[in-house]
C-alpha positions as CSV (number, residue, x, y, z in Angstrom):
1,X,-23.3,91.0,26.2
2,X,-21.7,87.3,26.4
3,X,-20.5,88.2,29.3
4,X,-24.1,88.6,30.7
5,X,-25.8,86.0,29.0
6,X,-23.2,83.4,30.2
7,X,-23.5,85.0,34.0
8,X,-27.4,84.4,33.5
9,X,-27.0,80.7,32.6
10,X,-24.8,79.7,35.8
11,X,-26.9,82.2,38.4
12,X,-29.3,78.8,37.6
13,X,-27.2,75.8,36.7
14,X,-29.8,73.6,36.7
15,X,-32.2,74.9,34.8
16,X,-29.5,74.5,32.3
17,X,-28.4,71.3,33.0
18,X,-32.2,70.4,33.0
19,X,-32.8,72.0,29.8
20,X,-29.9,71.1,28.1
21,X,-30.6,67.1,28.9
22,X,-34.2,67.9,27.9
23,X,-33.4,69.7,23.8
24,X,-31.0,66.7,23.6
25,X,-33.4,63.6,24.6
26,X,-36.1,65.7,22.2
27,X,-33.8,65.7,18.8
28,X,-33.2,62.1,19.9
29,X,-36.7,61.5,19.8
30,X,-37.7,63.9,16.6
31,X,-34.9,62.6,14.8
32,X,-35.7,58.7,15.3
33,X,-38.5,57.2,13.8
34,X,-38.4,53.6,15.5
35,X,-37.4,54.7,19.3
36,X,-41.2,53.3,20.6
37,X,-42.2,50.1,19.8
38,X,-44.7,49.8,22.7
39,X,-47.8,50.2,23.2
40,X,-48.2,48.8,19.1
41,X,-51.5,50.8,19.2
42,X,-50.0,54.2,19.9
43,X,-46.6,53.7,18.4
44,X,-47.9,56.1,15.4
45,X,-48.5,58.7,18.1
46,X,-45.7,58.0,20.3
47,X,-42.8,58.3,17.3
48,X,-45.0,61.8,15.7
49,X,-42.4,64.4,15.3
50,X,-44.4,66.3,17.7
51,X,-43.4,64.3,20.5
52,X,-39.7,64.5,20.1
53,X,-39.9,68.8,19.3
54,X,-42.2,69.3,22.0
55,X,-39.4,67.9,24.6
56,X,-36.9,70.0,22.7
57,X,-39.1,73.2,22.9
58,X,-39.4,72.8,26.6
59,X,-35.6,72.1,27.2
60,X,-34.7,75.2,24.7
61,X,-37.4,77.1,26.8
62,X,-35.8,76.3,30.1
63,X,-32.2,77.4,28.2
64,X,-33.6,80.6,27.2
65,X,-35.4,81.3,30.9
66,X,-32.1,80.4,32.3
67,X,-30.2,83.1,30.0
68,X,-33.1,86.0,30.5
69,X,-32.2,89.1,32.4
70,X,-35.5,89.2,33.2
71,X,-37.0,85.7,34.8
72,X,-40.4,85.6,35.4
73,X,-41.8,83.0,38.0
74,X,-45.3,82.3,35.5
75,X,-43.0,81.6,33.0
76,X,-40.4,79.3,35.3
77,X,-43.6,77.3,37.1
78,X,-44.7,77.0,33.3
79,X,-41.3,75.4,32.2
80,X,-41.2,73.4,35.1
81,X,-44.5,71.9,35.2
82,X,-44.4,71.0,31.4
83,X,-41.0,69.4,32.2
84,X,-42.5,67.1,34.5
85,X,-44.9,66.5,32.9
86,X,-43.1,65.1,29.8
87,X,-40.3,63.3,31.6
88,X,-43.1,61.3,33.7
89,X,-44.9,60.5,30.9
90,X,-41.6,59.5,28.9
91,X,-40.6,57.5,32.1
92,X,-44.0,56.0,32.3
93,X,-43.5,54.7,28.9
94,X,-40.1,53.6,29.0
95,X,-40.6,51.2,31.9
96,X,-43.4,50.0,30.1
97,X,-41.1,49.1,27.2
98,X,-39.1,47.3,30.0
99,X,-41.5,45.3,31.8
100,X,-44.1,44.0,28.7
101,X,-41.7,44.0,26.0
102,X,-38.8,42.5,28.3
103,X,-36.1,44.9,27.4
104,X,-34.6,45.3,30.7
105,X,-31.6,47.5,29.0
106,X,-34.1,50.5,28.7
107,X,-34.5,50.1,32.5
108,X,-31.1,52.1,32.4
109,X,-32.7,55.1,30.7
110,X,-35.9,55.0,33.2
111,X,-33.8,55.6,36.3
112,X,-31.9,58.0,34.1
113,X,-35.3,59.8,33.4
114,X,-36.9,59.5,37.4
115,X,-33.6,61.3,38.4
116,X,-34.2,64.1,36.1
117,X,-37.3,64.4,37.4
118,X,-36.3,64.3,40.9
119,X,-34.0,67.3,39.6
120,X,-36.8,68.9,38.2
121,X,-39.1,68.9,41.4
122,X,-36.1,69.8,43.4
123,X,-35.5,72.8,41.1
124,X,-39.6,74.1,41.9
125,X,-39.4,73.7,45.5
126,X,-36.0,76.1,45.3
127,X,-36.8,78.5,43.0
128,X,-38.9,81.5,42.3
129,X,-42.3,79.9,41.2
130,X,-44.3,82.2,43.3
């Protein structure tokens, strides 16, 4: 049985790369309270719990796909688009931190965030979302 489950994860490394980077940036944001400090109206919103579990459900999702037997495109073009989704917005955010609050250190963790995006679109124009 482990010997399936781990063939399943490498038949797609990166979906697991992917979603591995993903559960891992979302307990870093569920688990801090203070990682958003920009826009100061929506920094209520922004540091919810909500925000950092739904990154982590869509990277565990992405694990899980990954390890399936059975893969189902719907459910891959799902994961996918909910990936990007998240990561632009995150990315959108971050650099906003960068420019108006003039923390140009977080510029590191936008072009961190565009090239696992640009892993992400390359992932749905390869694989099965038809």
């Amino acid at each position: 049985m482990w010997n399936q489950i781990k063939r399943q994860l490498f038949d797609n490394p990166l979906h697991l790369i992917v979603g591995t980077v993903m559960t891992l940036i979302g307990l870093e944001l569920w688990l801090s309270k203070t990682y958003f400090f920009w826009p100061p109206q929506a920094i209520f919103l922004l540091n919810d719990d909500i925000v950092g579990f739904s990154c982590f459900l869509i990277g565990t999702g992405l694990i899980i796909w990954s390890a399936s037997p059975r893969k189902t495109a719907q459910v891959n073009k799902i994961l996918l688009m909910l990936a990007s989704m998240f990561m632009t917005l995150l990315t959108a955010i971050e650099f906003g931190h960068a420019i108006f609050m003039n923390h140009p250190r977080i510029f590191s963790n936008v072009f961190a965030d565009a090239g696992l995006i640009a892993i992400i679109w390359y992932i749905a124009r390869h694989s099965d979302t038809q």
